[in-house]
C-alpha positions, 0 to 999 in steps of 0.5 A: 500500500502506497502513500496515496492510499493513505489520504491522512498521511499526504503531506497537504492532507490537512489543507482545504480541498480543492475546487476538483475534489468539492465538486466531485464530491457533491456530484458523488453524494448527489447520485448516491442520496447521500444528502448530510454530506459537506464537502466544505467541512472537509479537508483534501484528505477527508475528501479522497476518502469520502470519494473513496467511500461514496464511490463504493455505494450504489447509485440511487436509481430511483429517479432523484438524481439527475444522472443516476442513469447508468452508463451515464457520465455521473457529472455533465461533460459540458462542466468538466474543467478539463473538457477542452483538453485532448480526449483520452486514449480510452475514449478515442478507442470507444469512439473508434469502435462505436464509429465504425460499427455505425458506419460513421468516420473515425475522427482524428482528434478530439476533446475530452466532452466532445468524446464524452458526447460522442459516445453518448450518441454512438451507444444510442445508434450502435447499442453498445 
């Protein structure tokens, strides 16, 4: 077990969390019902292992949450902070298989939301 298994032994651990970490763990709670969760009470070491915890719980599938659905992303693309950067290897090779399945081009390039979205569509015409 490495130190960044070990939240409460990071060496910034005790410092507020940052905007990343709030966020995530808001859109988290939200999508498991967990309400009585503030990750401003926080610090960045016990909000990695809230995200750790939440992560671990299944997702409410009751109609509460927004993006409960499954196989949707649990935060909206277009609020991603890093939604312009350059998608990844994993979702340009989604994007690869699902565009030739539909018999659509394979695009060359791409940022992380567009990919996002773009899986998103392709799982609708492939079914995949």
């Amino acid at each position: 077990m490495s130190q960044l298994d070990k939240p409460s032994q990071w060496a910034t651990g005790a410092e507020a969390p940052t905007d990343k970490q709030k966020s995530f763990v808001s859109t988290l709670a939200n999508s498991k019902g967990a309400s009585d969760v503030n990750p401003d009470s926080m610090n960045k070491s016990e909000a990695s292992a809230k995200i750790n915890e939440l992560k671990e719980q299944p997702t409410q599938m009751d109609g509460t949450s927004s993006n409960s659905a499954p196989g949707k992303p649990i935060q909206d693309p277009d609020t991603w902070t890093t939604g312009d950067d350059k998608a990844t290897g994993k979702q340009m090779g989604y994007v690869a298989v699902m565009a030739k399945k539909a018999g659509e081009e394979v695009p060359s390039s791409m940022g992380k939301t567009d990919a996002s979205k773009k899986i998103e569509e392709l799982k609708g015409k492939t079914g995949m």
